[in-house]
Residue, then its C-alpha position, 0 to 999 in steps of 0.5 A: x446659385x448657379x444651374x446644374x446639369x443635372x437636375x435632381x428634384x423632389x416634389x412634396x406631395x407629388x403624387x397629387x393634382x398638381x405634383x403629379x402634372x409637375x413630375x409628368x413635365x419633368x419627366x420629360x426632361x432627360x437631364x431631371x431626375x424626379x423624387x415623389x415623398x407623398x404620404x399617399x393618404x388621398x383616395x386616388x393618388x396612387x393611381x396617379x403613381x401608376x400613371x407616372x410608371x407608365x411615362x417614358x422616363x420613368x426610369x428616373x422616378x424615385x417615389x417615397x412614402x413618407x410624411x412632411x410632418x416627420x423631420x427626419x423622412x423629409x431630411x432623407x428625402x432632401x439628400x442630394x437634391x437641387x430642387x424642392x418643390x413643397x405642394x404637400x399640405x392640408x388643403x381644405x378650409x373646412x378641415x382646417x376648421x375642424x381640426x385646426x391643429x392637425x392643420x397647422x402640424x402639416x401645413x406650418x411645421x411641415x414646412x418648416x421641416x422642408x425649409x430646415x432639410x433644404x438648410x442642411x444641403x450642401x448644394x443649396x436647392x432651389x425651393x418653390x412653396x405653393x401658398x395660397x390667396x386665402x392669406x389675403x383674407x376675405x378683402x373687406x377693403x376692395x369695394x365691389x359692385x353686385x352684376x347679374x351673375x358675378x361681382x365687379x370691383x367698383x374700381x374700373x382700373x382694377x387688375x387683380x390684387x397684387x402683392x403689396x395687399x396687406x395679409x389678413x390670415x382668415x381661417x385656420x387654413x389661412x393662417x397656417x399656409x400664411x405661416x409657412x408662406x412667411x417662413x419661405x419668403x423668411x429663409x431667403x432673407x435669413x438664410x440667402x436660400x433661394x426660395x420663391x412663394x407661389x401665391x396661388x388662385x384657382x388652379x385646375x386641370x386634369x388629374x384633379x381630383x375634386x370635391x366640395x372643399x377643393x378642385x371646386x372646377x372638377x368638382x363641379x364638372x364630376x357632379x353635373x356628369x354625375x347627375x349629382x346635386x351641388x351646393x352653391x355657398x352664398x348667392x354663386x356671383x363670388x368671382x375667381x380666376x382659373x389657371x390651367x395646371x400646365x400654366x402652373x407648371x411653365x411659371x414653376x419652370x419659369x421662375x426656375x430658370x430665372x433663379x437669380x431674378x426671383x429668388x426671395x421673392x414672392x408672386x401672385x399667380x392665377x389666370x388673371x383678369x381674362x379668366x375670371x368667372x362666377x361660380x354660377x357662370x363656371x356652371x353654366x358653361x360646364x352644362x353648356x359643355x355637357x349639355x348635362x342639366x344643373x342640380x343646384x342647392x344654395x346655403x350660407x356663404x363661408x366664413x371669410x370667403x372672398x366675393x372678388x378674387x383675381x390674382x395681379x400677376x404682372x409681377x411674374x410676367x415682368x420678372x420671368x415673361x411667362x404668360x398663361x397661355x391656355x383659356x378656361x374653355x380649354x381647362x374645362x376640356x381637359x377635365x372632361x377628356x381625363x373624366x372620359x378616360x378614366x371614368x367613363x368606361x368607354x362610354x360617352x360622357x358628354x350628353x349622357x347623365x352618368x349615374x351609374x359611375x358616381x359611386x366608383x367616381x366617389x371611391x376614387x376621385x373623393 
């Protein structure tokens, strides 16, 4: 495939944390050209809209109202463009549990829509599909040792999984992103297009817009500003690595420019051994950071939730040379900051119990 000029991208779900993080990058590229198709249904979201209005360059932002789970919209929605980058889904695994086949309707046949709409440009787009550590499985076969406040793989050589790890789809959600994960990395095969799959860790930063099932990071973040009681799920020592958003988005770029590298491929992708954490270590550092008070309840870990998870990215790194380049203190400051400008109404949040913006925080953040 060979690297246009122009570049004319659409984002599904870009209206999102991480669409919107990607779309603002793009933006401020003057040969790209950006499409948004986003359902728009989150709370919050449009907000994110009007933020990427606001942007120099907006004036190449086109931003669609549609749905991936109607073929036709994503095929309009695909006209014309050189890249693709699907973020659009159903993210949480409890949802998942509850509604699985609405579940499997966004997040398996929506992409299938998006890879046959691909199929039908002419100039074959380049197409990046976020999948997730969940397909995976809960590891039951990586020894792991208990530590004061985190668990440790019993292996003193262990680097993360890779991407040989047999997948063992856990929970509806595990099995309709790992569909629609095998789909991707599939039409390259079938088809020759050059689709890469992102498999991916903890991922947080500004603009994320956390709860309880999703965004555990701001979530926790929000609630101790808040002054909120948060549920810890199992004993808090289950460990996973956190990756900035804005390193997200420079592998993205990464694997784009090195298209003829990485095409077909797929890649695990996390911030790696250097910024892993415990649950209960993560809200340590958020109360250190806030100076903000802990309000912990615990309940019974979740179905096939992982003790250890840290994402191997080596392949990545050898393939395209990206690095993550920022630390979880930094991730945590830039949700701090966007909290404090969005959120805190020109008051200091560090310091300060927050109650009185937890309900307005709710209606637009939940």
């Amino acid at each position: 495939m060979q690297r246009r000029e122009v570049r004319r991208v659409l984002i599904t779900g870009g209206a999102g944390f991480i669409g919107s993080n990607l779309a603002e990058r793009l933006l401020s590229m003057p040969e790209v050209q950006v499409r948004i198709f986003d359902n728009l249904s989150r709370p919050g979201v449009e907000k994110n809209v009007e933020w990427l209005r606001s942007l120099p360059g907006s004036n190449r932002l086109e931003v669609i109202k549609g749905d991936v789970r109607d073929a036709r919209a994503v095929e309009q929605a695909a006209k014309g463009v050189t890249e693709i980058y699907h973020l659009a889904a159903q993210v949480a695994v409890t949802t998942s549990v509850d509604d699985p086949m609405s579940d499997f309707q966004v997040n398996a046949n929506g992409t299938l829509n998006v890879l046959e709409a691909a199929r039908r440009v002419a100039d074959e787009p380049f197409v990046l599909y976020t999948s997730t550590n969940k397909v995976y499985g809960s590891l039951p076969g990586l020894a792991i040792e208990k530590q004061k406040t985190r668990y440790r793989a019993a292996d003193a050589g262990f680097r993360g999984v890779d991407e040989a790890q047999p997948l063992d789809f856990h929970s509806p959600y595990g099995c309709s992103k790992g569909t629609a994960d095998q789909y991707v990395h599939d039409y390259a095969r079938i088809y020759g297009m050059p689709t890469v799959v992102f498999r991916m860790s903890c991922i947080a930063g500004p603009r994320q817009l956390g709860n309880e099932d999703q965004g555990w990071v701001a979530h926790f973040l929000y609630s101790v500003l808040s002054g909120r009681t948060i549920t810890i799920y199992g004993d808090g020592c289950q460990v996973r690595d956190v990756l900035h958003v804005h390193d997200l988005v420079d592998a993205m770029q990464a694997v784009y420019r090195e298209v003829a590298r990485t095409r077909g491929q797929v890649y695990n992708l996390g911030g790696g051994m250097e910024r892993a954490t415990s649950v209960i270590e993560m809200l340590e550092q958020i109360s250190a950071l806030t100076g903000e008070p802990l309000k912990l309840c615990f309940s019974k870990v979740r179905p096939g939730d992982q003790p250890l998870y840290i994402a191997d990215t080596s392949k990545l790194q050898a393939h395209t040379g990206w690095k993550p380049r920022r630390g979880l203190d930094d991730t945590l400051e830039s949700i701090l900051d966007f909290w404090n400008r969005h959120f805190a109404k020109g008051h200091a949040a560090i310091g300060q119990r927050r109650t009185d913006l937890a309900p307005a925080l709710q209606q637009e953040v939940a």
